[in-house]
C-alpha positions as a Markdown table, in Angstrom:
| # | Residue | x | y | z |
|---|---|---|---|---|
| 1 | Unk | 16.7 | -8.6 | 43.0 |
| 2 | Unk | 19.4 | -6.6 | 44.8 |
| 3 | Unk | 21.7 | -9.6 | 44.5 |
| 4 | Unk | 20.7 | -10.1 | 40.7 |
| 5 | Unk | 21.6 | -6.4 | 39.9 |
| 6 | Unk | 25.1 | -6.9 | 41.8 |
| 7 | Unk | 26.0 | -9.8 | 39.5 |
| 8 | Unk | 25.1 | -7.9 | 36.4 |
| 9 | Unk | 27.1 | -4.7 | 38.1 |
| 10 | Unk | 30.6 | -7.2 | 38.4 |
| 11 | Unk | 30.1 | -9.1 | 35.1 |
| 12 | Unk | 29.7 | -5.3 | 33.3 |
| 13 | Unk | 32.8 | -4.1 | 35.7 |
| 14 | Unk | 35.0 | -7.1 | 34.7 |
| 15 | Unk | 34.1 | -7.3 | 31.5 |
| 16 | Unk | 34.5 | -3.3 | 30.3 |
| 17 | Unk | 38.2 | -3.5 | 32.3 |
| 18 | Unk | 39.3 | -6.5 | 30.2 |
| 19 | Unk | 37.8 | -5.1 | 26.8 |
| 20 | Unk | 40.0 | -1.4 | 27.6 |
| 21 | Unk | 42.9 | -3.8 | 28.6 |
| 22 | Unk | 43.1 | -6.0 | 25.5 |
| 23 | Unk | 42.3 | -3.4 | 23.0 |
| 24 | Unk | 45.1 | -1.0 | 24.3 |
| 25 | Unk | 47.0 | -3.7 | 24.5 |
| 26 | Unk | 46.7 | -4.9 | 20.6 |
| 27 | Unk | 46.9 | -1.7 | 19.1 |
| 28 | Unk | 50.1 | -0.6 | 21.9 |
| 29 | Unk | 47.9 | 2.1 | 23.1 |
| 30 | Unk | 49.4 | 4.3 | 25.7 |
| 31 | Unk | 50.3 | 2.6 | 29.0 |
| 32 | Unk | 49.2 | -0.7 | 27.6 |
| 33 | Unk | 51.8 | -0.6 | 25.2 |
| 34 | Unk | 54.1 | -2.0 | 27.7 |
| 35 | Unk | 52.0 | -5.1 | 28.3 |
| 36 | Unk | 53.7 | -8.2 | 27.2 |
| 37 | Unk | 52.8 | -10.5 | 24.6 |
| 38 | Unk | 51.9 | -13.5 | 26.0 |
| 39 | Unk | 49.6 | -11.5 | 28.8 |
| 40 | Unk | 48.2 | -9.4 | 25.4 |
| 41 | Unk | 47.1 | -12.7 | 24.0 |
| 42 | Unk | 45.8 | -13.7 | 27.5 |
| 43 | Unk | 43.4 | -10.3 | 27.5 |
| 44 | Unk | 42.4 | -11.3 | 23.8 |
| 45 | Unk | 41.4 | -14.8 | 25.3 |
| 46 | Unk | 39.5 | -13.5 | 28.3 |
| 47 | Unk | 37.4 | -11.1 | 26.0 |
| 48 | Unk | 36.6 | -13.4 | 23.5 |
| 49 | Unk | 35.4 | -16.2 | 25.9 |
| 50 | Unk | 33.2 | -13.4 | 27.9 |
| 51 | Unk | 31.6 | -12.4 | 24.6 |
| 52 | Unk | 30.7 | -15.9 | 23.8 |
| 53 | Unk | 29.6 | -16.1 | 27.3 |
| 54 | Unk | 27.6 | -12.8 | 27.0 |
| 55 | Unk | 25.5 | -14.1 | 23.6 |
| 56 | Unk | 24.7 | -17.7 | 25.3 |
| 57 | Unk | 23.2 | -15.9 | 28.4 |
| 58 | Unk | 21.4 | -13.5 | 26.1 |
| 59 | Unk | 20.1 | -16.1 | 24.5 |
| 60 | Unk | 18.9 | -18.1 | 27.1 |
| 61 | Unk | 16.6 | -15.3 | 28.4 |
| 62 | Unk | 14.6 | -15.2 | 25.2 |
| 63 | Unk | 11.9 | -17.6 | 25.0 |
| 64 | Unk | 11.2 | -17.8 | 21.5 |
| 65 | Unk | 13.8 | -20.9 | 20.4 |
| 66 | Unk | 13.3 | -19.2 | 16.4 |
| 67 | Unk | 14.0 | -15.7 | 17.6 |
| 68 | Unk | 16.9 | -17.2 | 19.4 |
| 69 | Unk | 18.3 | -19.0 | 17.0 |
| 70 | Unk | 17.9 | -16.2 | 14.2 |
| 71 | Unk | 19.5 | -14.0 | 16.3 |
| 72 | Unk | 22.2 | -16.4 | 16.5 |
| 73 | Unk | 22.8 | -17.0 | 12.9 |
| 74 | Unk | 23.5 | -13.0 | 13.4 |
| 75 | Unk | 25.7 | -12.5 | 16.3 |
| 76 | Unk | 27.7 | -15.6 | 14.6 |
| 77 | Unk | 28.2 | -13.6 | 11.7 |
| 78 | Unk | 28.9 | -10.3 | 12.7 |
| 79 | Unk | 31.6 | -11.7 | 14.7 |
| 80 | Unk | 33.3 | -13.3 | 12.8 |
| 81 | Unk | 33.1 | -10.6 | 10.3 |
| 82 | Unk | 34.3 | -8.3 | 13.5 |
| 83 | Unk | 37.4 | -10.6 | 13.7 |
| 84 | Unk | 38.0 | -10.8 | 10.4 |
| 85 | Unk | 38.6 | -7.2 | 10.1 |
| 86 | Unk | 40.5 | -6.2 | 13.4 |
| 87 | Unk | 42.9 | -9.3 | 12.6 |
| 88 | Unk | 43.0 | -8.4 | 8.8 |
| 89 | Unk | 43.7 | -4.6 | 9.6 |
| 90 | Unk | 45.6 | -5.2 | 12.0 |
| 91 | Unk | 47.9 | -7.1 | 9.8 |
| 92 | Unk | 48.0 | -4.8 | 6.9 |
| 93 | Unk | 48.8 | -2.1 | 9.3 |
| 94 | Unk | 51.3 | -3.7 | 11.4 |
| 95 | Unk | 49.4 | -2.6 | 14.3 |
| 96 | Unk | 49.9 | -4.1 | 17.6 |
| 97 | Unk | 50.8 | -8.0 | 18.0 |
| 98 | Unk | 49.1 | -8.3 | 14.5 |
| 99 | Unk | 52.2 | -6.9 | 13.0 |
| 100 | Unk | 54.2 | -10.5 | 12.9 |
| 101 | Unk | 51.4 | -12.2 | 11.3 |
| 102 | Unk | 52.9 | -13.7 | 8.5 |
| 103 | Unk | 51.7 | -12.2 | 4.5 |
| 104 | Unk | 50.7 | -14.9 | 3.3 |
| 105 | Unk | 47.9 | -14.9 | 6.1 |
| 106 | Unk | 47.6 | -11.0 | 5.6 |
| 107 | Unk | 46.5 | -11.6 | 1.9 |
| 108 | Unk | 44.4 | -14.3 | 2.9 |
| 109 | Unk | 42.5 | -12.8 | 5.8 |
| 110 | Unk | 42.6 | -9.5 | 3.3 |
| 111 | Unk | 40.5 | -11.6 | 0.7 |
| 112 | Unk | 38.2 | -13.0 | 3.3 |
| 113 | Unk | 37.6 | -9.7 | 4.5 |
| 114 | Unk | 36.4 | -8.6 | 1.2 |
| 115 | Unk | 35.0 | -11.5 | 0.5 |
| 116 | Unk | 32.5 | -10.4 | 4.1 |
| 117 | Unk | 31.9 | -7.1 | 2.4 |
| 118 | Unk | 30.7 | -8.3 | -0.9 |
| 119 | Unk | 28.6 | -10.8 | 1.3 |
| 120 | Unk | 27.3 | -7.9 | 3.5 |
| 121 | Unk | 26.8 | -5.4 | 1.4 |
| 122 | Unk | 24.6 | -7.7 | -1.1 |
| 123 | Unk | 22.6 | -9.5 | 2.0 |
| 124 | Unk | 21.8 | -5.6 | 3.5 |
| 125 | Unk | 20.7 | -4.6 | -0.6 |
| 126 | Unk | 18.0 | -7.8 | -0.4 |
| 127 | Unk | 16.7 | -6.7 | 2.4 |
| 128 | Unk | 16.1 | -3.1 | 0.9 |
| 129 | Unk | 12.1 | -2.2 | 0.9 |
| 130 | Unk | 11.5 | -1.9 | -3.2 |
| 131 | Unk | 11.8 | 0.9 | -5.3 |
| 132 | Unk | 7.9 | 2.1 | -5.4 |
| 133 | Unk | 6.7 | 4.2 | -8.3 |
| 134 | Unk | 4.3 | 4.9 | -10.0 |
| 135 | Unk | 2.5 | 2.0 | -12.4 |
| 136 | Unk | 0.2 | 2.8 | -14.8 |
| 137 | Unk | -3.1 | 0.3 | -15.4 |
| 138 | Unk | -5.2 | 0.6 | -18.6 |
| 139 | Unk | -8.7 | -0.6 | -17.7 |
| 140 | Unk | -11.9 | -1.0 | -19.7 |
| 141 | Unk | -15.0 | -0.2 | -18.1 |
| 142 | Unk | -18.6 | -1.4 | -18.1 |
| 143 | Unk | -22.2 | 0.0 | -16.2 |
| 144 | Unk | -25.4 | -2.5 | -16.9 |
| 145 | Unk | -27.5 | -0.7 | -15.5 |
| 146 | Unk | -30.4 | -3.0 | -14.3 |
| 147 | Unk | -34.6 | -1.9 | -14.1 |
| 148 | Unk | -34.3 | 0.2 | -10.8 |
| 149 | Unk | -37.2 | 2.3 | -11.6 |
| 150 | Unk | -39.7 | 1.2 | -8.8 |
| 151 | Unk | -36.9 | 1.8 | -6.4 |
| 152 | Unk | -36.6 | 4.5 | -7.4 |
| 153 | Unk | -40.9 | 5.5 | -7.5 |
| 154 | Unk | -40.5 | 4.3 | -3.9 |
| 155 | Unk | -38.1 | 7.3 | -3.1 |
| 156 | Unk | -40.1 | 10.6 | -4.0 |
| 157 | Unk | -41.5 | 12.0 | -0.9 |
| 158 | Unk | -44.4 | 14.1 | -2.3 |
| 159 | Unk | -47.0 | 12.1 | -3.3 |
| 160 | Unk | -47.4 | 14.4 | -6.2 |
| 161 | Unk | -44.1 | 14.1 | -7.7 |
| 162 | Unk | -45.1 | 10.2 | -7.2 |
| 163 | Unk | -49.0 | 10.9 | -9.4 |
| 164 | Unk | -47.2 | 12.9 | -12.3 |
| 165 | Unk | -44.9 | 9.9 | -12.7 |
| 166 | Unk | -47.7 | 7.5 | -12.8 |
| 167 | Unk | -49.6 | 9.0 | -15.0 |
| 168 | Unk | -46.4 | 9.8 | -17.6 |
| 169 | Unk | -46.1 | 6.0 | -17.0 |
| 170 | Unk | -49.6 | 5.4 | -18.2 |
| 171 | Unk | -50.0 | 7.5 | -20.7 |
| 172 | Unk | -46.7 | 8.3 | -22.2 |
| 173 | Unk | -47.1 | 11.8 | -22.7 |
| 174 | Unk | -46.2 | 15.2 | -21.1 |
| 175 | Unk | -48.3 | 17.4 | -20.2 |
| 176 | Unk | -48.1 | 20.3 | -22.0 |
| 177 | Unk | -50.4 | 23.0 | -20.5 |
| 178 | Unk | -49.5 | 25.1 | -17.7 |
| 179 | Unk | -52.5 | 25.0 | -15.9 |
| 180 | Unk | -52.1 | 21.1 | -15.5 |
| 181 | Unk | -49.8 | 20.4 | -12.0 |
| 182 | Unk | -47.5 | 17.9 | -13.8 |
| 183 | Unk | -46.1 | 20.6 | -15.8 |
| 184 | Unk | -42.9 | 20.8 | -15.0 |
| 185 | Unk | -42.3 | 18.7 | -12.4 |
| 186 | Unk | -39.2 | 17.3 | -12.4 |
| 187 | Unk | -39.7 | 13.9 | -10.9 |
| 188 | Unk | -41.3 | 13.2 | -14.3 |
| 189 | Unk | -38.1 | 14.5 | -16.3 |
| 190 | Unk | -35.7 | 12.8 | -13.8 |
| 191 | Unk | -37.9 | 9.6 | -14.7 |
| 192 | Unk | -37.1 | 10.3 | -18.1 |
| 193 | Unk | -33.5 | 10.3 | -17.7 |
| 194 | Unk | -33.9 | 7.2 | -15.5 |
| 195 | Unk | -35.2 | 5.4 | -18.3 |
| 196 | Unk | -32.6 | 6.0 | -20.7 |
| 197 | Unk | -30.3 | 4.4 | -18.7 |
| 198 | Unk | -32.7 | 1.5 | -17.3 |
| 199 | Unk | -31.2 | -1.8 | -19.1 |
| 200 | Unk | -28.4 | -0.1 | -21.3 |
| 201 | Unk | -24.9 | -0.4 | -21.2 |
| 202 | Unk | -22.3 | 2.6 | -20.7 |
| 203 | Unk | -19.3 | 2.2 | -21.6 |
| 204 | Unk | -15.9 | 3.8 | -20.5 |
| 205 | Unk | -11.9 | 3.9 | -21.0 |
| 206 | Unk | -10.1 | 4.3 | -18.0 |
| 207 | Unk | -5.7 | 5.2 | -17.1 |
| 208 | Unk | -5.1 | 4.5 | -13.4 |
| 209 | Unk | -1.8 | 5.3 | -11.9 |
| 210 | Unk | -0.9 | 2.8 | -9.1 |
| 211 | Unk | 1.7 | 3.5 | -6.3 |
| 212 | Unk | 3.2 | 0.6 | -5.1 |
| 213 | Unk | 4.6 | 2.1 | -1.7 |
| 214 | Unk | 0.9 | 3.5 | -0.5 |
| 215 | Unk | -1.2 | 1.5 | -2.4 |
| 216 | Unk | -3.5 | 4.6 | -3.2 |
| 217 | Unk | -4.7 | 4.9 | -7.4 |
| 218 | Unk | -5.4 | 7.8 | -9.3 |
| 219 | Unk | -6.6 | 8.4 | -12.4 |
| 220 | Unk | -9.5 | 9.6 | -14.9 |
| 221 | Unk | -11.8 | 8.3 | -17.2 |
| 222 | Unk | -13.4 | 9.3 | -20.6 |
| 223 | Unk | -17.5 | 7.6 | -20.3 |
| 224 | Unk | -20.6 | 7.6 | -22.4 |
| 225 | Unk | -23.6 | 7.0 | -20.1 |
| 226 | Unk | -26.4 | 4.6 | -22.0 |
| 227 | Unk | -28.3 | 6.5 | -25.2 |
| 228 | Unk | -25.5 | 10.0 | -24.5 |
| 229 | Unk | -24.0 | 11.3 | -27.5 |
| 230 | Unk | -21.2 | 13.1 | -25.5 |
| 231 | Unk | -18.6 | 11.5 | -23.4 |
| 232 | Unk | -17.8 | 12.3 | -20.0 |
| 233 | Unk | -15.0 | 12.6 | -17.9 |
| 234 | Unk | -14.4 | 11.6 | -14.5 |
| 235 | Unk | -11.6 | 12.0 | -12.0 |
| 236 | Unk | -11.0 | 8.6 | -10.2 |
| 237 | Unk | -9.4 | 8.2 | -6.9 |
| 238 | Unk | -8.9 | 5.1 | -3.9 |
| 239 | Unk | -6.9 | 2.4 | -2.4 |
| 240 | Unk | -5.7 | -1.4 | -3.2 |
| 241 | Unk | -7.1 | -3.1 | -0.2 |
| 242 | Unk | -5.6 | -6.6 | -1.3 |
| 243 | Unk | -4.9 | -7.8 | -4.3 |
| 244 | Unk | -8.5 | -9.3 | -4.8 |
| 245 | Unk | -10.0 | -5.9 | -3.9 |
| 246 | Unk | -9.6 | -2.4 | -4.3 |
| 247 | Unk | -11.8 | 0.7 | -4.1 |
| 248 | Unk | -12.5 | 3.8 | -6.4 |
| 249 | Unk | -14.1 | 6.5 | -6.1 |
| 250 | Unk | -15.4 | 8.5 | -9.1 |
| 251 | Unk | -15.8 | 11.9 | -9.7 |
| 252 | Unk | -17.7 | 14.6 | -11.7 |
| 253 | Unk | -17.7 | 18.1 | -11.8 |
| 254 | Unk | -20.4 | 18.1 | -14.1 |
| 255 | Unk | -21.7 | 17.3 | -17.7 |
| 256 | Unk | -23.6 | 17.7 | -20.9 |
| 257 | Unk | -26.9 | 15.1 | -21.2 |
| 258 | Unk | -28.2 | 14.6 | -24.0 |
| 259 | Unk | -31.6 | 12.8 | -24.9 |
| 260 | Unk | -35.0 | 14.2 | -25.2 |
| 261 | Unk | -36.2 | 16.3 | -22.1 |
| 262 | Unk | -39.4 | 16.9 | -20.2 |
| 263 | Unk | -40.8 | 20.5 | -21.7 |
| 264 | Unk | -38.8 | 19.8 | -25.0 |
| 265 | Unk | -39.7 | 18.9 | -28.6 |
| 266 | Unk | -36.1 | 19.0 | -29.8 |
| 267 | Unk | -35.3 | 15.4 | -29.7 |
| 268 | Unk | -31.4 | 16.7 | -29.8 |
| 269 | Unk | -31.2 | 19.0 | -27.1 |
| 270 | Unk | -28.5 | 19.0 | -24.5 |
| 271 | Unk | -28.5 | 20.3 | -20.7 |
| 272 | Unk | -25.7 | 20.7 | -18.7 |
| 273 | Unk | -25.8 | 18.5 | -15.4 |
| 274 | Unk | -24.4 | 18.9 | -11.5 |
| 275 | Unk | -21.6 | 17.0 | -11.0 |
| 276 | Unk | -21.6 | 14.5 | -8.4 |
| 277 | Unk | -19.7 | 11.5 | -6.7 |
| 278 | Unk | -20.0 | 7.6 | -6.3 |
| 279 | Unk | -18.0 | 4.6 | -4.8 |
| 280 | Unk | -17.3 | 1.4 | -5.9 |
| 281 | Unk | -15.6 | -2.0 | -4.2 |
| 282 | Unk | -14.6 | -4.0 | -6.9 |
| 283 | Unk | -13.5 | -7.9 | -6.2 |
| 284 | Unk | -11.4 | -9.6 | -8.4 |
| 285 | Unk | -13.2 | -12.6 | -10.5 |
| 286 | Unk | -10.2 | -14.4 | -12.9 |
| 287 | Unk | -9.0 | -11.2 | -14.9 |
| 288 | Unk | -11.8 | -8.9 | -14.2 |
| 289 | Unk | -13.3 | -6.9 | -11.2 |
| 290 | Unk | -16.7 | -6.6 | -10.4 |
| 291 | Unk | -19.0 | -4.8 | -8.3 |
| 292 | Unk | -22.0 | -3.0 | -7.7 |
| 293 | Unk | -22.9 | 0.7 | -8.4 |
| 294 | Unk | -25.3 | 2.3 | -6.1 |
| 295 | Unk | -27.0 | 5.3 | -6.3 |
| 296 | Unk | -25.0 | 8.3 | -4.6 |
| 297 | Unk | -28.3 | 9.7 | -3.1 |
| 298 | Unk | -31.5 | 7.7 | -3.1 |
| 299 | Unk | -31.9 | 5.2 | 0.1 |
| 300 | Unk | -34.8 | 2.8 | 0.2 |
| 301 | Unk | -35.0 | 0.7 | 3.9 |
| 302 | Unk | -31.3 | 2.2 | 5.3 |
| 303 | Unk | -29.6 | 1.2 | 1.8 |
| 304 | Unk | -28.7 | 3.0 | -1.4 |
| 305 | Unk | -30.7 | 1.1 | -4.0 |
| 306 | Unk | -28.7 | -0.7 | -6.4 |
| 307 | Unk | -28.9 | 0.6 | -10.0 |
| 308 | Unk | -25.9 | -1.1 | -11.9 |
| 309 | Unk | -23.4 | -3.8 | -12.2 |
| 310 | Unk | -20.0 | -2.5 | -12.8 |
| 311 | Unk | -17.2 | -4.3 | -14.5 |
| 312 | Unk | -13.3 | -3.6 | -14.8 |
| 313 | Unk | -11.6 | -5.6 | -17.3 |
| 314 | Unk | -7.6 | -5.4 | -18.7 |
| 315 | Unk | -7.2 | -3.9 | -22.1 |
């Protein structure tokens, strides 16, 4: 190792004095101004055999054959480009031993120098990242809400919230006297509202804005839940995971439902509801994206039970 780090301390040595030498001595730097011609062109020689030199033994230590030879391609080109321009400037400027290259050969290594640039500069604008903004997607949207309603039986936890459903079940009615200890239990009217969705549709209209650079989507959404007269409006946010799947997740602060209620003989009257929040993964099936709504709340065996199919299709 000690001898190893000797080499590389000479070859560094040599190869710094002869670069100083040569380049003083093309542009008539100083001291080096008084080195003749033919030595100049000797210097120029030396340095331009130890950089080939240089890129072969770089090379050699990489063991990737594709790395190396990309890297190749590269080096290849910037030097030439490099000699290009120091000879071409050189010329223009009558700088040095470039200042008897003929014109002729000035305009010619001029127009292959700008000829490099054009090449460069539209090779370095390809390999820019994108321009990322904002896209926005117009999306239809679809709930089908499928019969969930003994799921959901099997996730009250007082057995008397589960008896006040039954016997609504049974006999279709509420109870109406206060005395009677189903009056007013909301399991029954959350039954109720289970019901009206239970095997409808609801329907929605939905803007996402798409970033490109983050692949994160924003948006809202104007929805009418199954048998609602009054349309909703939700907040949408998530990510593109690939382009066969991406993420949302929806959001409510809250909302008017109406449809008849348990304690109420007004077939038409509205309550406000709590807002809430769910997720869906939707996968892409030929233009559409599909997945499954669960609800936000209610587990049954370690899962949330599964209370709709959702669907995202292009408008």
């Amino acid at each position: 190792m000690g001898s190893f780090s000797v080499y590389h301390a000479i070859f560094i040595s040599v190869f710094l004095s002869v670069s100083i030498l040569a380049i003083g001595a093309i542009l008539n730097i100083g001291i080096f101004s008084k080195i003749e011609d033919k030595y100049t062109k000797t210097l120029f020689a030396f340095l331009l055999v130890a950089l080939v030199g240089s890129v072969f033994i770089f090379l050699a230590t990489m063991s990737n054959i594709m790395n190396n030879l990309y890297v190749l391609y590269h080096l290849v080109f910037i030097s030439i480009f490099l000699g290009t321009a120091v000879v071409a400037l050189g010329a223009m400027l009558k700088v040095g031993i470039f200042a008897s290259v003929d014109d002729k050969y000035t305009k010619l290594l001029s127009g292959a120098l700008l000829v490099e640039l054009v090449g460069a500069v539209i090779q370095s604008y390809m390999t820019l990242p994108g321009i990322s903004y904002n896209q926005a997607e117009e999306w239809g949207f679809e709930l089908q809400y499928v019969n969930y309603l003994n799921e959901w039986k099997q996730t009250l936890e007082n057995p008397i919230d589960r008896q006040c459903v039954d016997e609504y079940i049974k006999t279709n009615k509420l109870p109406m006297q206060e005395t009677d200890r189903c009056f007013n239990n909301m399991s029954v009217g959350n039954y109720i509202a289970q019901t009206d969705a239970v095997g409808g549709t609801g329907r929605g209209l939905m803007f996402l804005s798409y970033n490109d650079k983050n692949l994160r989507f924003n948006g809202i959404m104007s929805y009418k839940f199954p048998k609602d007269v009054v349309e909703s409006a939700f907040s949408m946010s998530g990510k593109k995971v690939s382009g066969k799947e991406r993420t949302l997740l929806f959001s409510q602060k809250k909302r008017l439902y109406c449809s008849p209620q348990f304690g109420s003989t007004d077939l038409t009257s509205c309550s406000e509801r709590k807002g809430y929040e769910f997720e869906i993964t939707f996968y892409k099936e030929k233009m559409d994206f599909i997945g499954v709504l669960r609800h936000p709340k209610l587990m049954l065996n370690g899962e949330n039970i599964v209370i709709a199919n959702a669907i995202m299709y292009p408008r």
